[in-house]
N, CA, C and O atoms as a CHARMM CRD file, in Angstrom:
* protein
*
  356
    1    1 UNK  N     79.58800 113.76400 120.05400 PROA 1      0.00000
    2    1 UNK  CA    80.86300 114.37200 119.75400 PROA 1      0.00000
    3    1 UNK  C     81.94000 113.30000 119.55600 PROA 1      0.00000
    4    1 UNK  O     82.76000 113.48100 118.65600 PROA 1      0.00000
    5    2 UNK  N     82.02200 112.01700 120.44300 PROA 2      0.00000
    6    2 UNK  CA    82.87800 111.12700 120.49900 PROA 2      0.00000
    7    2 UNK  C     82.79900 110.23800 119.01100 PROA 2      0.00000
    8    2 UNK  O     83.76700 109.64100 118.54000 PROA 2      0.00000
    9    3 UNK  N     81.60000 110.28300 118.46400 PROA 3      0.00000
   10    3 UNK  CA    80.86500 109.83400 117.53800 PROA 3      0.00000
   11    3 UNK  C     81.84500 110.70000 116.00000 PROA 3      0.00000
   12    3 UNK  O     82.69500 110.23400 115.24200 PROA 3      0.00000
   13    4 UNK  N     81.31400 111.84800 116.06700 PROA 4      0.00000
   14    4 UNK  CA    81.79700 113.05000 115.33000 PROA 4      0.00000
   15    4 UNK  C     83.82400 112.50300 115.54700 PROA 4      0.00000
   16    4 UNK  O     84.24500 111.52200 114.93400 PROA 4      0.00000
   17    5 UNK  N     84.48700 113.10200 116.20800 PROA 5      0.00000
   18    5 UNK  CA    85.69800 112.83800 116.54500 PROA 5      0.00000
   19    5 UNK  C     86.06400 111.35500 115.32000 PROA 5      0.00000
   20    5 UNK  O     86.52000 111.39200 114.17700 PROA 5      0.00000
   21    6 UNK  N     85.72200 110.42800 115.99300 PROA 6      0.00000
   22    6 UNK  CA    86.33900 109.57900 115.38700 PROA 6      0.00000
   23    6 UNK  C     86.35100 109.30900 113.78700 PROA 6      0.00000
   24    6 UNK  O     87.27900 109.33000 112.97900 PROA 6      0.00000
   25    7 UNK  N     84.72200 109.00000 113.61500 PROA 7      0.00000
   26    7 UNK  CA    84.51200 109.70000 112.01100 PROA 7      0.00000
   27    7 UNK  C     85.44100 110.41600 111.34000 PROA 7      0.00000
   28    7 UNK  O     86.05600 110.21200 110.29300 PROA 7      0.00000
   29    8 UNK  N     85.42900 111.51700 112.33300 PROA 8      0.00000
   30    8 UNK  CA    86.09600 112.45500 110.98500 PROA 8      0.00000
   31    8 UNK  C     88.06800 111.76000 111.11900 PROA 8      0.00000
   32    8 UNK  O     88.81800 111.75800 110.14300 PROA 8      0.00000
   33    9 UNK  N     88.44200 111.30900 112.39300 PROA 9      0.00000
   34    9 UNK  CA    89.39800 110.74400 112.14800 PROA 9      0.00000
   35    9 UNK  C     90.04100 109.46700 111.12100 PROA 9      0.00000
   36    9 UNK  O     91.04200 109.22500 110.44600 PROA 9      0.00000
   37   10 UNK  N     88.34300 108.67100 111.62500 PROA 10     0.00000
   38   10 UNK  CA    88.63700 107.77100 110.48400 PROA 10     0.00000
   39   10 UNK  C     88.58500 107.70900 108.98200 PROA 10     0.00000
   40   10 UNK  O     89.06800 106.74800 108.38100 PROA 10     0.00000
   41   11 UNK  N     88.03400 108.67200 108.39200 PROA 11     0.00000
   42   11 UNK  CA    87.71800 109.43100 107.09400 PROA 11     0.00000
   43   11 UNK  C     89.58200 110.09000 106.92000 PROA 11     0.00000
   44   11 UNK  O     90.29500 109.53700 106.08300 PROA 11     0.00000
   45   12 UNK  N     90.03600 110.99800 107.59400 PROA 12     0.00000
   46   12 UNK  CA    91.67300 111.23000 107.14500 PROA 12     0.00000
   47   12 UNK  C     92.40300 109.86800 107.16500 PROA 12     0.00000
   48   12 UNK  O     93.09900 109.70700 106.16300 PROA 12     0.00000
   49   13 UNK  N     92.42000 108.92000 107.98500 PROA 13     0.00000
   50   13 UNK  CA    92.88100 107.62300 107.90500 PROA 13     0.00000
   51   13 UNK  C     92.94100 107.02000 106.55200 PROA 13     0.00000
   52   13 UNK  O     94.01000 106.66700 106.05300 PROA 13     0.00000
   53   14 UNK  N     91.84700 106.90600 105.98300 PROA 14     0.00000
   54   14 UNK  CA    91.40900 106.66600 104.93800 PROA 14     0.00000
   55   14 UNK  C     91.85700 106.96100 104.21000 PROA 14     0.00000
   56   14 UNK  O     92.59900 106.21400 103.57300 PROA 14     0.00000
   57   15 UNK  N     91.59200 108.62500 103.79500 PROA 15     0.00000
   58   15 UNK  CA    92.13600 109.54100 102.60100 PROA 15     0.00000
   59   15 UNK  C     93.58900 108.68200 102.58200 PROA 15     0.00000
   60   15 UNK  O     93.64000 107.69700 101.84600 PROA 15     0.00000
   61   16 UNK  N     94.88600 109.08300 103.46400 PROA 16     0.00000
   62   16 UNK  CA    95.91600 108.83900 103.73200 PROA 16     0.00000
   63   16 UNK  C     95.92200 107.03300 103.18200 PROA 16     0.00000
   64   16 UNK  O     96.20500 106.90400 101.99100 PROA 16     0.00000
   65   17 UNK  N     95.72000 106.09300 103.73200 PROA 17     0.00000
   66   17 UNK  CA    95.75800 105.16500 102.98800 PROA 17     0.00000
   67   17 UNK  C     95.22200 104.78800 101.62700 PROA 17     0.00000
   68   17 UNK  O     95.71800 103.76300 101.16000 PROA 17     0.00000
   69   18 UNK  N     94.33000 105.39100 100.90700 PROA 18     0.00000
   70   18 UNK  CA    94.10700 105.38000  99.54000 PROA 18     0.00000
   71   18 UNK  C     95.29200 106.01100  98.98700 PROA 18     0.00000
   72   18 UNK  O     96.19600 105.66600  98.22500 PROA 18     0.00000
   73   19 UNK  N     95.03700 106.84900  99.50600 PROA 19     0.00000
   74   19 UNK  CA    96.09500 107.99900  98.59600 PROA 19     0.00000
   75   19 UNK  C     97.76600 107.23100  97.97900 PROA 19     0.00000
   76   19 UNK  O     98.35400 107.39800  96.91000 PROA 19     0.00000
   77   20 UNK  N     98.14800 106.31200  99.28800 PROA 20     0.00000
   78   20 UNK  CA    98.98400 105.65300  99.41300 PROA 20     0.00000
   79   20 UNK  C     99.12000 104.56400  98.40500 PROA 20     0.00000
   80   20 UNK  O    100.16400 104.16400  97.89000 PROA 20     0.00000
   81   21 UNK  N     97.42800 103.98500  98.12500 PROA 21     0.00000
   82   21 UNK  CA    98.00100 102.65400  97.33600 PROA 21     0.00000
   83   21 UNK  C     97.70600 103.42900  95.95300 PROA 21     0.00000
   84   21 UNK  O     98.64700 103.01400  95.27700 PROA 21     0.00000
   85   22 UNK  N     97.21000 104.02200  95.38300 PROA 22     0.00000
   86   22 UNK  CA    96.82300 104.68700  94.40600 PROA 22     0.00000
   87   22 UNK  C     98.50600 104.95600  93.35900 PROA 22     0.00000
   88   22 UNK  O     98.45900 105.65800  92.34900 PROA 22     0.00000
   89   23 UNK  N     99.61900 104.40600  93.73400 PROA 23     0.00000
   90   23 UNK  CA   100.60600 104.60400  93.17600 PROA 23     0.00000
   91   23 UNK  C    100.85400 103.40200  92.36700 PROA 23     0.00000
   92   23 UNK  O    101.31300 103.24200  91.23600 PROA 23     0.00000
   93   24 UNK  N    100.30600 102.40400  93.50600 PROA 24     0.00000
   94   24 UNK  CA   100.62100 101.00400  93.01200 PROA 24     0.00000
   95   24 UNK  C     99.40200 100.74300  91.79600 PROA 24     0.00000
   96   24 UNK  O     99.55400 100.12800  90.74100 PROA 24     0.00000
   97   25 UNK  N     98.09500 101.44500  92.32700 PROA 25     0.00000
   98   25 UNK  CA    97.19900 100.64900  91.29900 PROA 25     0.00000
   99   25 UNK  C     97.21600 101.48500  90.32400 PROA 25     0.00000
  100   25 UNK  O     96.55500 101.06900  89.37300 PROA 25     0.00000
  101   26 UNK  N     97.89400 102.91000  90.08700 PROA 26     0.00000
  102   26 UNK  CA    98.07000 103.28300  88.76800 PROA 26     0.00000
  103   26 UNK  C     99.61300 102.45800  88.49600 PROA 26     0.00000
  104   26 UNK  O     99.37500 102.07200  87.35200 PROA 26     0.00000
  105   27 UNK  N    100.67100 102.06900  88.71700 PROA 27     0.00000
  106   27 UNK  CA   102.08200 101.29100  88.18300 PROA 27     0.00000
  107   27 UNK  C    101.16100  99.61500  87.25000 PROA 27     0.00000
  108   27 UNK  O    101.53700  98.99900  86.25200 PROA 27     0.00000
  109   28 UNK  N    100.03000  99.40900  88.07000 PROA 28     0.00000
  110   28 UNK  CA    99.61800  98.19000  87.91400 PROA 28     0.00000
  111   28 UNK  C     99.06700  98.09400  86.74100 PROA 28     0.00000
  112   28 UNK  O     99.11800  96.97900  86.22300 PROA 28     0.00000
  113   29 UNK  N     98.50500  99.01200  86.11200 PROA 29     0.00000
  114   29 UNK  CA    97.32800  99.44100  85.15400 PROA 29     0.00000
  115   29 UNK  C     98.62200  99.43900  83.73900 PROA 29     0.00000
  116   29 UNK  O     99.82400  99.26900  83.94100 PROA 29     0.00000
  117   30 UNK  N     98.04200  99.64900  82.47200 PROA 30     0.00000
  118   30 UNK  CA    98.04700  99.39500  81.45200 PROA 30     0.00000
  119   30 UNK  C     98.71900 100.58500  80.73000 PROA 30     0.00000
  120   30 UNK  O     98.63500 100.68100  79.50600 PROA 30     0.00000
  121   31 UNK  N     99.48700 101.63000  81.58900 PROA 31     0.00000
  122   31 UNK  CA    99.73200 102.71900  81.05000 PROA 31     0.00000
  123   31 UNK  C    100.96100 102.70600  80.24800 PROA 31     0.00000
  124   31 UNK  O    101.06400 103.70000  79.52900 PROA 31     0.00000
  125   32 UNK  N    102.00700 101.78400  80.16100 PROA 32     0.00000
  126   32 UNK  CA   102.66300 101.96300  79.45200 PROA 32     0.00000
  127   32 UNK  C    102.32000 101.25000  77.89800 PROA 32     0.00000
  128   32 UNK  O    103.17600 101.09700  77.02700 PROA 32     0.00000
  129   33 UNK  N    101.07500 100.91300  77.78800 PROA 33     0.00000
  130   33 UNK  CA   100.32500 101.01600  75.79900 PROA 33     0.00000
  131   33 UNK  C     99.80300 102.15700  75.43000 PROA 33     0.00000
  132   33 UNK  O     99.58400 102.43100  74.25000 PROA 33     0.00000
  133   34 UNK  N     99.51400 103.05700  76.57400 PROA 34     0.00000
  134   34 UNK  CA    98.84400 104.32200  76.51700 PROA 34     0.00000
  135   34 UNK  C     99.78900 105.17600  75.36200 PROA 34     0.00000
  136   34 UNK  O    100.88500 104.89600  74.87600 PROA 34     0.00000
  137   35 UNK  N     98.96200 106.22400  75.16500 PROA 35     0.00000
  138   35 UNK  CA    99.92300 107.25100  73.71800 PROA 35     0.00000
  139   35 UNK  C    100.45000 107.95900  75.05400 PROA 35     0.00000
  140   35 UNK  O     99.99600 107.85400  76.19300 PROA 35     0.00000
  141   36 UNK  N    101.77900 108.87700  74.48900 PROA 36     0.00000
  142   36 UNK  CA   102.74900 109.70600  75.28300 PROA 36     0.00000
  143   36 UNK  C    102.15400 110.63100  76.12400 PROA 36     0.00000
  144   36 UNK  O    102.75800 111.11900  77.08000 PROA 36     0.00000
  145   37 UNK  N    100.95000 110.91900  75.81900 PROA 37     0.00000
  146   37 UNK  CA   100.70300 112.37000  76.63500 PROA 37     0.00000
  147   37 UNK  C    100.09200 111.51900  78.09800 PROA 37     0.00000
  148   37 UNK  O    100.28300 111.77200  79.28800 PROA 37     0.00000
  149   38 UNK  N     99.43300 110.62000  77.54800 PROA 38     0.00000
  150   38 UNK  CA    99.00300 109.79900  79.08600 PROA 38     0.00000
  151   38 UNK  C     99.94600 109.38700  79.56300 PROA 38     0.00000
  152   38 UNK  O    100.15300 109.80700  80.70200 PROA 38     0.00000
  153   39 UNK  N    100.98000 108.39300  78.98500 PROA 39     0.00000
  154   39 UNK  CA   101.74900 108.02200  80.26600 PROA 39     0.00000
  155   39 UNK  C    102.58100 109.25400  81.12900 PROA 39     0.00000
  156   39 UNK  O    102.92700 109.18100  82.30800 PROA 39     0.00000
  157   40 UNK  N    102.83500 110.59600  80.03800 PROA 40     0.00000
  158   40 UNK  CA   102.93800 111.63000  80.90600 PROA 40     0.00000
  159   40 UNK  C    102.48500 111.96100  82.43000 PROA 40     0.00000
  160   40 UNK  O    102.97400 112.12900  83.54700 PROA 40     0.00000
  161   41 UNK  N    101.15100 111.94400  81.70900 PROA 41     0.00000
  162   41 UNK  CA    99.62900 112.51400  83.35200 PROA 41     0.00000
  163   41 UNK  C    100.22000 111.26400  84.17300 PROA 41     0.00000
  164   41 UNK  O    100.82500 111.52400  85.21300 PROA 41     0.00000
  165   42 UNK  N    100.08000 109.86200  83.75500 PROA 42     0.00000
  166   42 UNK  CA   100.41600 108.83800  84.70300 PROA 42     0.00000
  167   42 UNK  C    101.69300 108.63600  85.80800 PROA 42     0.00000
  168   42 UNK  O    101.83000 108.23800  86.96400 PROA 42     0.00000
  169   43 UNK  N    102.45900 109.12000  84.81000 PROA 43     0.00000
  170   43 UNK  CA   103.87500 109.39300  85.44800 PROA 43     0.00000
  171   43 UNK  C    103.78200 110.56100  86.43400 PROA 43     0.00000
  172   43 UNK  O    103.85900 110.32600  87.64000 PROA 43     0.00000
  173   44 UNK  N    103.63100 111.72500  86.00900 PROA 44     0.00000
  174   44 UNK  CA   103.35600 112.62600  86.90900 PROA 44     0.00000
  175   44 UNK  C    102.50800 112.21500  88.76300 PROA 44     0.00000
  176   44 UNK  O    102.88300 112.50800  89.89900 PROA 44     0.00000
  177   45 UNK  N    101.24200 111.41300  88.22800 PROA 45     0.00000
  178   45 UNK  CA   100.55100 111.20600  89.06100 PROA 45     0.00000
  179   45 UNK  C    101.14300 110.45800  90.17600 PROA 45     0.00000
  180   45 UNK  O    101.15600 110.69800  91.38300 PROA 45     0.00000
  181   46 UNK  N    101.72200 109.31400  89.35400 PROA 46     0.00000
  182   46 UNK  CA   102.68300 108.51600  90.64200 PROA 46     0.00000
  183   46 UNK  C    103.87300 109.36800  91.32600 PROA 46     0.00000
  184   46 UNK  O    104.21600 109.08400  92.47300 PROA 46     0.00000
  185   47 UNK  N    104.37100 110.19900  90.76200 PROA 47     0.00000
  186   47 UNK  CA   105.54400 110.75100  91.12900 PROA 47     0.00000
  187   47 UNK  C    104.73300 111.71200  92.23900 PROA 47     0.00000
  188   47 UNK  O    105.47700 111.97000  93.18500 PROA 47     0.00000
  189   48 UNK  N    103.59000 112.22400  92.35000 PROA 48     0.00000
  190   48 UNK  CA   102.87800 112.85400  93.31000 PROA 48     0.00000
  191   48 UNK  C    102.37100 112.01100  94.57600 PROA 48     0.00000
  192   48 UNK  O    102.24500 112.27900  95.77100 PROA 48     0.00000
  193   49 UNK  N    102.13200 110.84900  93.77300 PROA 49     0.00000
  194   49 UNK  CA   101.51200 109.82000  95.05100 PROA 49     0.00000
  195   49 UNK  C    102.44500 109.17600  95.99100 PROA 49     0.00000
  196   49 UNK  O    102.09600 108.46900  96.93600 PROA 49     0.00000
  197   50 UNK  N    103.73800 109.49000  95.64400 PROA 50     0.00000
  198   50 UNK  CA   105.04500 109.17400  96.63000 PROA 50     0.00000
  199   50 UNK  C    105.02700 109.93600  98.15400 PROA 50     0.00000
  200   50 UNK  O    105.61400 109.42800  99.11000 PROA 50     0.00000
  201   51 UNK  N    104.46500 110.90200  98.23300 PROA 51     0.00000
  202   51 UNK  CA   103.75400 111.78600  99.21100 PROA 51     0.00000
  203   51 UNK  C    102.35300 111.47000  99.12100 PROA 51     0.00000
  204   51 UNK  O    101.69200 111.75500  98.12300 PROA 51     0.00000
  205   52 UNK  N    101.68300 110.65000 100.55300 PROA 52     0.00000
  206   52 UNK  CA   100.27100 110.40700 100.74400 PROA 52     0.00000
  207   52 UNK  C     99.51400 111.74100 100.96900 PROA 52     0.00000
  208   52 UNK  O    100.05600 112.53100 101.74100 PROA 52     0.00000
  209   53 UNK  N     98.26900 112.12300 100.37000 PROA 53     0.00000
  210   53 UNK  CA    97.65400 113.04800 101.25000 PROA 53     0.00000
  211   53 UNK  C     97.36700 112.65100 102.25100 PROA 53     0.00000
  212   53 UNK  O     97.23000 111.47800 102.60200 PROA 53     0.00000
  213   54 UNK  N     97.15300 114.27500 103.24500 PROA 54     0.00000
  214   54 UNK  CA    96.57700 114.61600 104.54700 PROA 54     0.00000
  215   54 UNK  C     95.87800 115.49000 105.05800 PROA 54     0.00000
  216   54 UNK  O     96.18100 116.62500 104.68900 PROA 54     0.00000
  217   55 UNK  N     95.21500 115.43300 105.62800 PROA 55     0.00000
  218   55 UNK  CA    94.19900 116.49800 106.06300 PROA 55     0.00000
  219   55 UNK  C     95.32500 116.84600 107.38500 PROA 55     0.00000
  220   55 UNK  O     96.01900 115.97000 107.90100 PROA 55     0.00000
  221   56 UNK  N     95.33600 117.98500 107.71000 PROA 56     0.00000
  222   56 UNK  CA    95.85300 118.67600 108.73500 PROA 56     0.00000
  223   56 UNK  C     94.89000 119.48600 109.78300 PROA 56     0.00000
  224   56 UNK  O     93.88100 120.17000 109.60700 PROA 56     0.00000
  225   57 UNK  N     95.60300 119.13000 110.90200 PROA 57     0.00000
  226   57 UNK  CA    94.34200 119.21400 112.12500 PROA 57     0.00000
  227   57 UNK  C     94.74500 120.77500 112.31500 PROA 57     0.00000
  228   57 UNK  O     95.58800 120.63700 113.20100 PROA 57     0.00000
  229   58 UNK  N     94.69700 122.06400 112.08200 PROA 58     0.00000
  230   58 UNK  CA    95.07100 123.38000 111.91500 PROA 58     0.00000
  231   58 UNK  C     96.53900 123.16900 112.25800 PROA 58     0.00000
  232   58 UNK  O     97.22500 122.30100 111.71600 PROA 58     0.00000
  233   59 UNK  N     97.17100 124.36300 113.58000 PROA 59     0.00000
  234   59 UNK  CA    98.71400 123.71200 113.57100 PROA 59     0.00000
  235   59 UNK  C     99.11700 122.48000 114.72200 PROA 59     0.00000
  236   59 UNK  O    100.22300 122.34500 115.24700 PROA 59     0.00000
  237   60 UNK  N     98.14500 121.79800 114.90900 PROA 60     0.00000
  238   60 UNK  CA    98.36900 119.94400 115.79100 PROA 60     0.00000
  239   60 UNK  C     99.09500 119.60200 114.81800 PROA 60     0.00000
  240   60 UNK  O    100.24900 119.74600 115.22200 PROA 60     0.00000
  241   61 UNK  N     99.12000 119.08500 113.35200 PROA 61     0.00000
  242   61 UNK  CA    99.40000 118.40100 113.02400 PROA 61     0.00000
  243   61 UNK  C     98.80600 117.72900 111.85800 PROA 61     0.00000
  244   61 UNK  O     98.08800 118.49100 111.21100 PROA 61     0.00000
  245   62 UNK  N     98.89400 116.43500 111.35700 PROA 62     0.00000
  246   62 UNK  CA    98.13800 115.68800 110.40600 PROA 62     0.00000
  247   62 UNK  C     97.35800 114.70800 111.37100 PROA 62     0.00000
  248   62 UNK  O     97.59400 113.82300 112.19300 PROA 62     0.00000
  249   63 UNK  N     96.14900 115.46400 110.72100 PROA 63     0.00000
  250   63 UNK  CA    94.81300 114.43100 111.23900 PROA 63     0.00000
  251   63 UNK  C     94.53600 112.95900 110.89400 PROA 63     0.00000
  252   63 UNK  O     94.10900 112.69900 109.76900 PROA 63     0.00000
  253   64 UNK  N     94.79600 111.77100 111.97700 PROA 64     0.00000
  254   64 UNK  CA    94.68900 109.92200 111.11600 PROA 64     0.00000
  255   64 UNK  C     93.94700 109.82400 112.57700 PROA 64     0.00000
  256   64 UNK  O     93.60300 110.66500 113.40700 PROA 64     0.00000
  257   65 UNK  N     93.87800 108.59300 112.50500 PROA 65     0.00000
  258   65 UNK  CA    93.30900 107.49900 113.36500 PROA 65     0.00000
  259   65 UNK  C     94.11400 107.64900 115.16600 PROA 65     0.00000
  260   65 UNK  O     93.70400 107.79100 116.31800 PROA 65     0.00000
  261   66 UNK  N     94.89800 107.56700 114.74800 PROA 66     0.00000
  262   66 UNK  CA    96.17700 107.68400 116.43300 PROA 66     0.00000
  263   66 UNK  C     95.80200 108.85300 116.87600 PROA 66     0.00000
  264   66 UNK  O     95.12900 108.90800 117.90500 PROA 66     0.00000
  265   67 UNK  N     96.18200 110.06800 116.15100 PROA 67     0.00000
  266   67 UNK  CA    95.97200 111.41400 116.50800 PROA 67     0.00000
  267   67 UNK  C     94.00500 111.84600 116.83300 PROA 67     0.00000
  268   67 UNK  O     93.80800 112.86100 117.50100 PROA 67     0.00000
  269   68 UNK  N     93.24100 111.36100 116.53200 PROA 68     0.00000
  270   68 UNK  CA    91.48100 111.00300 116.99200 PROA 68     0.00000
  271   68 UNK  C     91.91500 110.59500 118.73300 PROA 68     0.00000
  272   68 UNK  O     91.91900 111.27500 119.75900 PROA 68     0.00000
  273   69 UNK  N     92.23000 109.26400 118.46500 PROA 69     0.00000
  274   69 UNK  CA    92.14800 108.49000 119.81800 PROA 69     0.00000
  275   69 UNK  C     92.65100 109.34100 120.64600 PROA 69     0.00000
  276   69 UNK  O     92.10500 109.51700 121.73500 PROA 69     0.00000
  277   70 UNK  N     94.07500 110.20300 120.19500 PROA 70     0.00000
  278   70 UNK  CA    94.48700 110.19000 121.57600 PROA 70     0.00000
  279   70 UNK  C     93.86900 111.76600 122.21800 PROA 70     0.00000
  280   70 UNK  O     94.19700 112.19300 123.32500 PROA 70     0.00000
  281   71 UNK  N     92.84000 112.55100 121.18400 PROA 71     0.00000
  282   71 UNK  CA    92.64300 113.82300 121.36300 PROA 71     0.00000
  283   71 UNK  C     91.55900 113.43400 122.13600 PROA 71     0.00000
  284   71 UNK  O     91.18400 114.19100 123.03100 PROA 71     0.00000
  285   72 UNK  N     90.79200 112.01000 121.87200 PROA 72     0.00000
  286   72 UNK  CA    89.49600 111.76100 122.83600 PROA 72     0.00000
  287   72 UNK  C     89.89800 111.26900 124.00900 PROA 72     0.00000
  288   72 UNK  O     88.88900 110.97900 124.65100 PROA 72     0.00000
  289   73 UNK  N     91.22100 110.94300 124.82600 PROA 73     0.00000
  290   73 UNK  CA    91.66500 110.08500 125.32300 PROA 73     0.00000
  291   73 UNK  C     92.26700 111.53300 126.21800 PROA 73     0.00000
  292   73 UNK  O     91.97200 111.50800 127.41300 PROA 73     0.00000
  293   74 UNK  N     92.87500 112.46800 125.86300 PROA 74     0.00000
  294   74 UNK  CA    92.92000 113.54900 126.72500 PROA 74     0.00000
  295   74 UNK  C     92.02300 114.43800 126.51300 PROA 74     0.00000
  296   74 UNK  O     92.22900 115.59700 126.87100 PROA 74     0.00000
  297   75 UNK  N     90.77600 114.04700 125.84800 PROA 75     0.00000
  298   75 UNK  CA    89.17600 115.33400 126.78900 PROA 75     0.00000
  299   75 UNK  C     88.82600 114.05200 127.62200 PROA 75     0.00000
  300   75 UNK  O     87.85400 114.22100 128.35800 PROA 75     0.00000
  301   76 UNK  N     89.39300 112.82300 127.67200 PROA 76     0.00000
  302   76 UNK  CA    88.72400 112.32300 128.88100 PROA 76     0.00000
  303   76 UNK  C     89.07100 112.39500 130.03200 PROA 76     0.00000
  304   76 UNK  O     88.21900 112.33000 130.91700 PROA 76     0.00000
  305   77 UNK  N     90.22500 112.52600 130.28800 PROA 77     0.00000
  306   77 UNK  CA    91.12100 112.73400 130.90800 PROA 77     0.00000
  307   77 UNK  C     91.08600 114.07300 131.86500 PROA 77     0.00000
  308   77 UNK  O     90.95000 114.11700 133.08800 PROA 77     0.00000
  309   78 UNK  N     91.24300 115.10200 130.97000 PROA 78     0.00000
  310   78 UNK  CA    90.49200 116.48500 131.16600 PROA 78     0.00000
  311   78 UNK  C     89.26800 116.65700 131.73100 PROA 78     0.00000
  312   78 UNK  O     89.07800 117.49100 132.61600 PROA 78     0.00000
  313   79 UNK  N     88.00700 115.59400 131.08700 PROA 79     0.00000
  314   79 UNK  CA    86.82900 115.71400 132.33900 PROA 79     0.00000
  315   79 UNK  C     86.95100 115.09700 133.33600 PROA 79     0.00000
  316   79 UNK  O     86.44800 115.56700 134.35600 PROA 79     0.00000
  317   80 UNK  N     87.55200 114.02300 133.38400 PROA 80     0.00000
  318   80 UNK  CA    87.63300 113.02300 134.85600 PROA 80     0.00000
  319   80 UNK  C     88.43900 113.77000 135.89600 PROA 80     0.00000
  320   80 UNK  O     88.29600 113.67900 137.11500 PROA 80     0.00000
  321   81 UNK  N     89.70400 114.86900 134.93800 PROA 81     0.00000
  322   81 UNK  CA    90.15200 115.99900 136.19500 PROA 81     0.00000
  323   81 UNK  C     89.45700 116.90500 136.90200 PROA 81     0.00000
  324   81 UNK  O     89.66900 117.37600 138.01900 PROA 81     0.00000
  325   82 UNK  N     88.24500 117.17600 135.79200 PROA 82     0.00000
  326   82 UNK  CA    87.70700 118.46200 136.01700 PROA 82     0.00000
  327   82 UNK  C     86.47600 117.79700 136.91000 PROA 82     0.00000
  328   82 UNK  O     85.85400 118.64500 137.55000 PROA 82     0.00000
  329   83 UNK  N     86.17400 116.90600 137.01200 PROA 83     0.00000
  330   83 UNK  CA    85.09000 116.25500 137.49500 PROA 83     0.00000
  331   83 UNK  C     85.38900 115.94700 139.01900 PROA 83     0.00000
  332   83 UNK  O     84.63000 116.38400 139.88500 PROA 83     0.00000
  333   84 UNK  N     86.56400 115.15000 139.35500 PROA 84     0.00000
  334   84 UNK  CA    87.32000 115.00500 140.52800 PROA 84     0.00000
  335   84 UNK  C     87.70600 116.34600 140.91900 PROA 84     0.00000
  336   84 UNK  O     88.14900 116.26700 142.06500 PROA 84     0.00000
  337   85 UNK  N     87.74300 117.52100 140.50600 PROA 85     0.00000
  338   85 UNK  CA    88.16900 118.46000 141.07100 PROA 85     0.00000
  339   85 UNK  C     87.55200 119.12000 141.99400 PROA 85     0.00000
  340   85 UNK  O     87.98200 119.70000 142.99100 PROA 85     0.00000
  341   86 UNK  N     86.07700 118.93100 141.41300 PROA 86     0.00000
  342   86 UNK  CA    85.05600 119.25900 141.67200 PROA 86     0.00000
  343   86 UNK  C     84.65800 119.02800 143.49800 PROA 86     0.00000
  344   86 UNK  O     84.26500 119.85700 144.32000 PROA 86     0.00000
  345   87 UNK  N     85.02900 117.21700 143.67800 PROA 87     0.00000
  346   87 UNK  CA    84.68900 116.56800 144.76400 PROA 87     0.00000
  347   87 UNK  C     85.93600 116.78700 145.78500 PROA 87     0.00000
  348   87 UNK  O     85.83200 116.29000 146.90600 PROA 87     0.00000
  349   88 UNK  N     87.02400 117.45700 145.47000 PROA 88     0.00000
  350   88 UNK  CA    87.96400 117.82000 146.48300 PROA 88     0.00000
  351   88 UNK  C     86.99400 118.62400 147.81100 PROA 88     0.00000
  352   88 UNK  O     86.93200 118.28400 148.99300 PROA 88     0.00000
  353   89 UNK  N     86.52300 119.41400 147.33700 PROA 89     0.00000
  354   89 UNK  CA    85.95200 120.17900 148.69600 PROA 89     0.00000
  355   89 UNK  C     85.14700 119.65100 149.47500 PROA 89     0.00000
  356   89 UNK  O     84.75600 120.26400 150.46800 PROA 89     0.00000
């Protein structure tokens, strides 16, 4: 599960940082020799990539790397309570 967790955290991490440079490496590219209707799509595209995608963790939030750690970091937390709770009696 700890395995699972992070994965899938580090996979939105990801998304979110591609998504991010994907503005620069379309500005970088060759689009202004392109005919009008492309630098259209191009333009458009960057003007979208100003906002990174995100995967959203239902209503937590946006799912990255920080938000993984710290959800594994309080089920650990949560068993070491539930575990010690145990040995009170």
């Amino acid at each position: 599960m700890i395995i699972q967790l992070l994965t899938f955290a580090w996979s939105c991490n990801e998304i979110i940082i591609q998504s991010a440079e994907l503005a620069a490496a379309l500005f970088e590219s060759d689009w202004y020799n392109c005919d009008s209707k492309t630098k259209v799509i191009v333009h458009i595209m960057m003007m979208r990539c100003q906002k990174p995608l995100c995967l959203r963790n239902g209503s937590f939030g946006v799912m990255d790397l920080e938000v993984g750690v710290s959800r594994l970091k309080l089920a650990y937390s949560y068993t070491s309570l539930m575990k010690n709770g145990d040995n009170i009696e």
